[in-house]
C-alpha positions as CSV (number, residue, x, y, z in Angstrom):
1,X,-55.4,-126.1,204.5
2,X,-52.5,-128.5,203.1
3,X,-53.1,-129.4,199.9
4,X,-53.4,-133.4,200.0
5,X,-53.0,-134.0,196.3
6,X,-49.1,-134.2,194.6
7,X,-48.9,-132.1,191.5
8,X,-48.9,-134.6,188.4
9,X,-45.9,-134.5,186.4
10,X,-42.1,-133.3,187.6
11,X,-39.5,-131.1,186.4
12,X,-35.8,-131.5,186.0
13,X,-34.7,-132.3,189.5
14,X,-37.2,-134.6,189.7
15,X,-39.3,-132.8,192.1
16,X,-43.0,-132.9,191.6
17,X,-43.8,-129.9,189.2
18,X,-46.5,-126.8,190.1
19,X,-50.1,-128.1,189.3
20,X,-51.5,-126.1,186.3
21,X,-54.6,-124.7,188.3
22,X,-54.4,-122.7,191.7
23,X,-57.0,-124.9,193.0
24,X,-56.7,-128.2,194.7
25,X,-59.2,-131.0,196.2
26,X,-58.0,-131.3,199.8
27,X,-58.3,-135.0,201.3
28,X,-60.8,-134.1,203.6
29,X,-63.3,-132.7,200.6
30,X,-62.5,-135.8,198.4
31,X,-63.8,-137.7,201.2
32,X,-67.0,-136.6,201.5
33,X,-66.9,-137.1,197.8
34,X,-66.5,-140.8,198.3
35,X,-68.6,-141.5,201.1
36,X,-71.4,-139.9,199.5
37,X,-71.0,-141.9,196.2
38,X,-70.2,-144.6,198.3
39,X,-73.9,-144.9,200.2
40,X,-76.0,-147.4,198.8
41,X,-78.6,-146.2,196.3
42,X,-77.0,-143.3,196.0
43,X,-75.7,-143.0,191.8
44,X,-73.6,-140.2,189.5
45,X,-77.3,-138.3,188.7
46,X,-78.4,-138.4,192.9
47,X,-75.2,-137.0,193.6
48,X,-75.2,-134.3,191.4
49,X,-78.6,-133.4,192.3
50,X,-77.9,-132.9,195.5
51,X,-74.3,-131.3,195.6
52,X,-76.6,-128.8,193.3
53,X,-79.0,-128.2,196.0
54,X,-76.6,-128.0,199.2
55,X,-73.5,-126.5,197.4
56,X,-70.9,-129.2,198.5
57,X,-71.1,-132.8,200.2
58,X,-70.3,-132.0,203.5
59,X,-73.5,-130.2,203.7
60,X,-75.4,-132.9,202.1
61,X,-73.9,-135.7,204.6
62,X,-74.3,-132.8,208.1
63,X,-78.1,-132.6,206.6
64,X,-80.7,-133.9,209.4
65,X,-83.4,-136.3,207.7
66,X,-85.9,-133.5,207.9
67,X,-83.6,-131.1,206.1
68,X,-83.1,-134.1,203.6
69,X,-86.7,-134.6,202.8
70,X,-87.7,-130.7,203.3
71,X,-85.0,-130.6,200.2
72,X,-86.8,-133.2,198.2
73,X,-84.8,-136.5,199.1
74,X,-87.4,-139.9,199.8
75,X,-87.3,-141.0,203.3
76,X,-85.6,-144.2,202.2
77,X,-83.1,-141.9,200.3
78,X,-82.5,-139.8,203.6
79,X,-82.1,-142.6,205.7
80,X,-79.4,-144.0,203.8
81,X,-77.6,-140.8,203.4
82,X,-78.0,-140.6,207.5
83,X,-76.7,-144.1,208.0
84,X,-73.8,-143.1,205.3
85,X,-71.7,-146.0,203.3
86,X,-71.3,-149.5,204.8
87,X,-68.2,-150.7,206.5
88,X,-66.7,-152.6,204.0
89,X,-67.5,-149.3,201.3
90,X,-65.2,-147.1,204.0
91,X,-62.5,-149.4,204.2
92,X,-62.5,-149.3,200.2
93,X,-62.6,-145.6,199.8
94,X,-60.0,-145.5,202.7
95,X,-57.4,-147.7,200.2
96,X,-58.6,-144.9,197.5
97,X,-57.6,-141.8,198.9
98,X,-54.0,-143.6,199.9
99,X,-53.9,-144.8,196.3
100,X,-54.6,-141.3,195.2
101,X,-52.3,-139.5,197.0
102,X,-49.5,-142.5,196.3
103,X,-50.5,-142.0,192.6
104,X,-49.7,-138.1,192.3
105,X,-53.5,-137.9,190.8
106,X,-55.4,-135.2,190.2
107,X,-59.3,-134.9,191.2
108,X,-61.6,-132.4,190.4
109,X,-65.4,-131.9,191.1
110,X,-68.3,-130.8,189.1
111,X,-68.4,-127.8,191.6
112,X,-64.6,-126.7,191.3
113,X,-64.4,-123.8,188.7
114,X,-61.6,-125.5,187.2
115,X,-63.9,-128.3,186.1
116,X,-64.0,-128.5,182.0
117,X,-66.5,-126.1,180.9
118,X,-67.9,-127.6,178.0
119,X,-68.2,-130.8,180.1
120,X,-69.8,-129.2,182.8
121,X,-72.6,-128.3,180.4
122,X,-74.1,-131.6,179.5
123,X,-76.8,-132.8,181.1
124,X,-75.0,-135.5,183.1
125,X,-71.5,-134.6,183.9
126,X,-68.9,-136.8,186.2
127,X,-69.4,-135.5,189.3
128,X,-65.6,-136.5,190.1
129,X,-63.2,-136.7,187.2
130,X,-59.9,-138.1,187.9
131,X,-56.7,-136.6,186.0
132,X,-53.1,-137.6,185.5
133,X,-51.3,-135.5,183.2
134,X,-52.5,-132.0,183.2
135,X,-55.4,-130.1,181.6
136,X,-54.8,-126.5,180.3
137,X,-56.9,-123.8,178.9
138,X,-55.8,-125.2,175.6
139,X,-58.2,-127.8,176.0
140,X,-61.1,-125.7,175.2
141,X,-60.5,-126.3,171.8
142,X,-60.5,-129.8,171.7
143,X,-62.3,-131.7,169.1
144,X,-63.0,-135.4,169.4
145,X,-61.9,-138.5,166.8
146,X,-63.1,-142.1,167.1
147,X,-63.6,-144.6,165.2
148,X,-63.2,-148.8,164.5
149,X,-61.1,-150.7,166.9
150,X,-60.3,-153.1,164.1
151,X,-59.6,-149.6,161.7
152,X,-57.8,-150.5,157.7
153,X,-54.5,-149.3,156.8
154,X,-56.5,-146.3,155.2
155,X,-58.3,-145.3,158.0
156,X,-55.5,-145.0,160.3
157,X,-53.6,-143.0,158.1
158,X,-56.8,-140.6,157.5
159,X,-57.5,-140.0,161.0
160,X,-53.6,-139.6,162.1
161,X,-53.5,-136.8,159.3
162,X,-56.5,-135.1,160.4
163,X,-55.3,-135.6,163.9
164,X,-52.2,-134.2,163.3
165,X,-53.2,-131.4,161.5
166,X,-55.9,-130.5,163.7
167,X,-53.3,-130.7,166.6
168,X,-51.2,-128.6,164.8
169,X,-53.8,-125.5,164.2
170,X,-54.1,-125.6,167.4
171,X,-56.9,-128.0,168.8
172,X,-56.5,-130.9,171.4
173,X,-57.5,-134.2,170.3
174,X,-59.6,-136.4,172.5
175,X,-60.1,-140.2,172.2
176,X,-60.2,-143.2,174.1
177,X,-56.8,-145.3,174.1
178,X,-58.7,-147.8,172.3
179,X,-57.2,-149.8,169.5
180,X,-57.7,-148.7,165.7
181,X,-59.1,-145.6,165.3
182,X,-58.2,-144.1,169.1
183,X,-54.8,-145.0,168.8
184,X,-53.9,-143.6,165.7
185,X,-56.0,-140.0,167.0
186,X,-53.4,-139.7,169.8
187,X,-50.4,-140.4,167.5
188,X,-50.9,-138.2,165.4
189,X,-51.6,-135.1,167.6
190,X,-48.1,-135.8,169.7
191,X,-46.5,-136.4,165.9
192,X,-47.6,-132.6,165.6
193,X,-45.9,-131.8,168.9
194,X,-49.6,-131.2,170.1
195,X,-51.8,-131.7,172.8
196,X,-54.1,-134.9,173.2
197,X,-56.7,-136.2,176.0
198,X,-57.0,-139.5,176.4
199,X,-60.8,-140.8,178.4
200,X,-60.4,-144.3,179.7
201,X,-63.4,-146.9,180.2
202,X,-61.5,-148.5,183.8
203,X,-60.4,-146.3,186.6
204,X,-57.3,-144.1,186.1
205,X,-54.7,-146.5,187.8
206,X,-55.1,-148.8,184.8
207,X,-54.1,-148.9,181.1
208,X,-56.5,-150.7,178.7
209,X,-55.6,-152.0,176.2
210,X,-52.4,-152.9,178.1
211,X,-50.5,-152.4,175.2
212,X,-51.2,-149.1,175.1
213,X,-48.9,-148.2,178.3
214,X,-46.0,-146.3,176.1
215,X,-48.7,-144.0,174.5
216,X,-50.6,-143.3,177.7
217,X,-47.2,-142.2,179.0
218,X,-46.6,-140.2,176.0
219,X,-50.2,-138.6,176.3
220,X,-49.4,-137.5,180.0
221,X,-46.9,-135.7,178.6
222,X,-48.6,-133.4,176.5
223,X,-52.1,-133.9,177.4
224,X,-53.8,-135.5,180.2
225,X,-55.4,-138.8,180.9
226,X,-59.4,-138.9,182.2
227,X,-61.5,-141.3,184.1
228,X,-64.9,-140.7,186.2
229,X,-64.6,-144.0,187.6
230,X,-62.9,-145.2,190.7
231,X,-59.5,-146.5,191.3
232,X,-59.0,-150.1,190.7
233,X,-62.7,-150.3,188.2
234,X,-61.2,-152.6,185.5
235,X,-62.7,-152.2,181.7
236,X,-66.4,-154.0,182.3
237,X,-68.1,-153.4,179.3
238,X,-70.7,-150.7,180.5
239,X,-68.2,-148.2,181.4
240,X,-67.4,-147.5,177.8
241,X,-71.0,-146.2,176.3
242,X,-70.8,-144.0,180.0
243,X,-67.4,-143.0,178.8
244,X,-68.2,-142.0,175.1
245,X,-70.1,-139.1,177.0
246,X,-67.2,-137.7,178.1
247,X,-65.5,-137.4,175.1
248,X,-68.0,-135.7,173.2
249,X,-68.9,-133.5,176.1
250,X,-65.1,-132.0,176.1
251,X,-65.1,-131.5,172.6
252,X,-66.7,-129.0,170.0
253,X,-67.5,-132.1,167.7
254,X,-66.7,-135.0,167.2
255,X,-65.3,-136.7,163.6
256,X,-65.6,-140.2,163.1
257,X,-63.4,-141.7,160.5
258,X,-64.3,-145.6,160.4
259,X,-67.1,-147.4,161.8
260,X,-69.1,-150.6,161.0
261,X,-72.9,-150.1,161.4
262,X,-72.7,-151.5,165.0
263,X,-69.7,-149.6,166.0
264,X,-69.7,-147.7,169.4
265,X,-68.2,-144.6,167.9
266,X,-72.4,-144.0,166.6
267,X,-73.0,-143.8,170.3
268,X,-70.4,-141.2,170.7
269,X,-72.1,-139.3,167.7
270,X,-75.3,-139.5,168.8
271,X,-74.3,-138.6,172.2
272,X,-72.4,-135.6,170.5
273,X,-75.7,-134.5,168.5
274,X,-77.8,-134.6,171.7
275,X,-75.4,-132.3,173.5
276,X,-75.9,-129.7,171.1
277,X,-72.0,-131.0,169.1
278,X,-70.8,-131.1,165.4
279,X,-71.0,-134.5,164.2
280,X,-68.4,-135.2,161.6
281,X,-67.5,-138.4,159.2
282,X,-65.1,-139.3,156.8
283,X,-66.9,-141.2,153.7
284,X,-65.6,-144.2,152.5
285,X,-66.0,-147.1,150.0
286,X,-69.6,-148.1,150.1
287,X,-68.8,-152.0,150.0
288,X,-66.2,-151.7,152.8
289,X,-67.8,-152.6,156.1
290,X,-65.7,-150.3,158.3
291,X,-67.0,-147.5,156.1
292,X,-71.0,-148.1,156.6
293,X,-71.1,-146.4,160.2
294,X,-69.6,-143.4,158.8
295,X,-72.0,-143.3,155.7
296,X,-74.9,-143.9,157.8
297,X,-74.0,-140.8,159.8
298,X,-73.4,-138.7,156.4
299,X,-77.7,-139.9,155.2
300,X,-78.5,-138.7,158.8
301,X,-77.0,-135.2,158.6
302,X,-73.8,-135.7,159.6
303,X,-71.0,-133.1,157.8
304,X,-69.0,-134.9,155.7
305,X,-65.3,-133.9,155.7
306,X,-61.7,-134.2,154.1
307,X,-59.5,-132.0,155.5
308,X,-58.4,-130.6,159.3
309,X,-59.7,-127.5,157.5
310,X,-63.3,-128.3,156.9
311,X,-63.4,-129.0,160.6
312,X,-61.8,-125.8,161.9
313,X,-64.3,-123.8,159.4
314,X,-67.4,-125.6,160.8
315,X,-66.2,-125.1,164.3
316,X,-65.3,-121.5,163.5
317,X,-68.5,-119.6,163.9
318,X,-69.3,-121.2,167.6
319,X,-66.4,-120.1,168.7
320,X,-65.7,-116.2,171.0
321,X,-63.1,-113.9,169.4
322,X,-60.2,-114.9,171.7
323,X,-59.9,-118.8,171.0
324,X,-60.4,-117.8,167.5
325,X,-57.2,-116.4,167.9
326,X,-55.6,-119.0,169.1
327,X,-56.4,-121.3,166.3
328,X,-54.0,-121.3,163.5
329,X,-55.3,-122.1,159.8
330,X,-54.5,-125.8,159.0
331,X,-51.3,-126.1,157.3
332,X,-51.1,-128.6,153.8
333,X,-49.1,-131.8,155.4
334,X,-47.0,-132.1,152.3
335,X,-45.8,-128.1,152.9
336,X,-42.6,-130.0,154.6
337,X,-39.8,-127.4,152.9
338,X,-38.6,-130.9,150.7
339,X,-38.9,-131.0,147.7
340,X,-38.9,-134.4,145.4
341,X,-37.3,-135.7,142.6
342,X,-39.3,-136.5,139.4
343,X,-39.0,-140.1,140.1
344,X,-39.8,-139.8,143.7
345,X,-43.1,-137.3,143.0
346,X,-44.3,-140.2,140.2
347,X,-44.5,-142.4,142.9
348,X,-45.9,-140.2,145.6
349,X,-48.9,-139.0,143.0
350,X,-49.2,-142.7,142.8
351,X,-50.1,-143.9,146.2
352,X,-52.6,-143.0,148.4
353,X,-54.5,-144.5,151.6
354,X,-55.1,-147.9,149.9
355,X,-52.3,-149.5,150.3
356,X,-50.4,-150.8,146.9
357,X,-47.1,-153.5,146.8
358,X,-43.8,-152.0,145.1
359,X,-45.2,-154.2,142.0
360,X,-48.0,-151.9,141.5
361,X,-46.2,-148.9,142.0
362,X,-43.5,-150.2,139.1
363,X,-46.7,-150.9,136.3
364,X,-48.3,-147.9,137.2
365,X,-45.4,-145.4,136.7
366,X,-43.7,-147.5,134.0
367,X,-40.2,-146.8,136.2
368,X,-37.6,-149.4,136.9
369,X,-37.5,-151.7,140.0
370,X,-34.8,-150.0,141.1
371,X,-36.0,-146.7,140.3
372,X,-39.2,-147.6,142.5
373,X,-37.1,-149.7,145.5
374,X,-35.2,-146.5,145.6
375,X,-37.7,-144.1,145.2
376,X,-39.9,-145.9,147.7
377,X,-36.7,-145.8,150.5
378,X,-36.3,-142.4,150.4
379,X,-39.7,-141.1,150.8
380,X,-39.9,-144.0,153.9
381,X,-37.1,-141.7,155.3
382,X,-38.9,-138.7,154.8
383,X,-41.7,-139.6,156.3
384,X,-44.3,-139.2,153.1
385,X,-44.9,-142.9,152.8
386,X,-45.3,-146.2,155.3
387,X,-44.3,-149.6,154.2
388,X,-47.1,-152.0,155.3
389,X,-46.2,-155.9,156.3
390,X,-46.3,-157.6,152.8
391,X,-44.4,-154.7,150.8
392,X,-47.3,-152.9,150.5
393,X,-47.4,-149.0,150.6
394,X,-48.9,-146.1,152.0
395,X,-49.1,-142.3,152.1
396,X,-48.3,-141.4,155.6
């Protein structure tokens, strides 16, 4: 049969590029997909329960209302399924498969054996999850980061390190776009050259936030971009907690490096701990309010870490011999074949993820303005520091 989907992504002529798998959803299987998510009454957990039992929709939606109830269905369940979706749900799955195929996205079922493995395992996988990018066998070392949307200076630069040297041993980073935490996860895996999965909370036509459009781009580059709701679903509020599932369930663990006591990223750890995941935090100051959800985690059990490397040795032992192969040991960030200057490693020791103003850096070193100013520049160029609004600096 004709495949129906395009491949995501293109190559150099600008044709679309080979999909990464040898398996593809044909239009007429996504279908009866739809339609059967589509009937009314019919959930995620129904439909997985009975693709289980029949071994495909078509089967379910051919089923007589006998063979339906003989299978354990409720008569009103198997009279809905035998009426199938209304009108108005056709003509909207209809505009979904055209926007699909128009879209060059990817969908894959619970039941295709390309289907994540780790995901597949929880207890209440997607049974669709759409894909734009490209997932690769990579991805089964993927470790999850999240955190607060409204994430200091200091936390982003924590989580970007971890994230970038976590990408760089080897592992994919998965997040959620969001602001804060999320965003600075993804950056720093592609600043490693790395991979990165992004899992969005609105269907996968749709960027949210909207600012985020250049890094979801980036992401499809060298990752992929996930979504288990339907095309057009904008970002209503209960998609995200549904979402956090995901994200956890791809990953071996999941780190959290800022979150206030309220903060969703708990969700995403508890998830995490109920399907059988590593649950990481960073500790932090214990007056700073982004820094109580990750403490609170540390008194419930949670490991506490400071390196990529104390995640990759937790992770180590659940791992089979041949993706232990594949992981690299973390590499230092600093090892950057550079060396400093005195002046310049003065006012590296100096700094650190709290953010101090050049006037700081100048009483604490007992160096010159200029000394510092230029000191300061050079490192900026390098990389090794970030200059914060206010003249305030950074480690990077």
């Amino acid at each position: 049969m004709q495949p129906f989907f395009q491949p995501v992504g293109a190559d150099s002529s600008g044709e679309a590029a080979a999909p990464s798998s040898g398996h593809r959803m044909t239009r007429a299987v996504l279908e009866s997909w739809l339609r059967l998510r589509a009937i009314d009454g019919v959930g995620d957990l129904t439909v997985l329960r009975l693709v289980r039992a029949w071994h495909s929709p078509e089967a379910v939606l051919r089923a007589s209302r006998d063979e339906l109830i003989g299978s354990g269905c409720s008569p009103q369940l198997a009279d809905a399924i035998r009426r199938g979706p209304e009108s108005s749900a056709c003509r909207s799955l209809e505009r979904e498969l055209n926007a699909i195929e128009r879209g060059r996205i990817e969908v894959r079922s619970v039941l295709d054996p390309t289907y994540p493995t780790r995901l597949k395992m929880v207890a209440d996988p997607p049974p669709l999850l759409y894909i734009t990018g490209a997932l690769t066998e990579q991805d089964d070392l993927a470790v999850a980061i999240v955190g607060a949307r409204r994430a200091t200076a200091a936390g982003r630069a924590m989580t970007e390190e971890l994230s970038h040297d976590l990408a760089g041993a080897g592992m994919t980073v998965v997040s959620g776009l969001a602001r804060g935490v999320d965003a600075a996860a993804h950056r720093g895996a592609l600043a490693a050259q790395g991979r990165t999965i992004a899992v969005l909370g609105c269907g996968i036509d749709q960027t949210y936030p909207p600012e985020h459009e250049r890094l979801r781009r980036q992401i499809e580059e060298r990752g992929a971009i996930l979504s288990e709701v339907p095309m057009g679903a904008p970002p209503h509020s209960h998609h995200f907690p549904r979402r956090n599932r995901i994200i956890s369930g791809l990953s071996l663990g999941v780190i959290v490096t800022e979150a206030a006591i309220s903060s969703g990223s708990l969700i995403t750890a508890r998830l995490a701990a109920e399907q059988g995941r590593e649950v990481f935090a960073v500790p932090g100051f214990v007056k700073e309010t982004t820094s109580r959800g990750t403490n609170a985690l540390l008194k419930e059990g949670a490991a506490l870490i400071e390196c990529a490397q104390d995640v990759i040795d937790a992770v180590m032992p659940q791992l089979e011999s041949a993706l232990r192969l594949r992981l690299q040991p973390s590499r230092e960030k600093n090892e950057r074949g550079d060396q400093l200057g005195n002046e310049e490693q003065m006012v590296y020791d100096i700094l650190s993820y709290d953010p101090l103003t050049a006037d700081d850096v100048i009483v604490n070193t007992g160096l010159s303005v200029s000394t510092v100013m230029a000191s300061l520049l050079s490192l900026e160029l390098r990389q090794r520091v970030r200059q914060l609004p206010g003249q305030r600096y950074l480690r990077a």
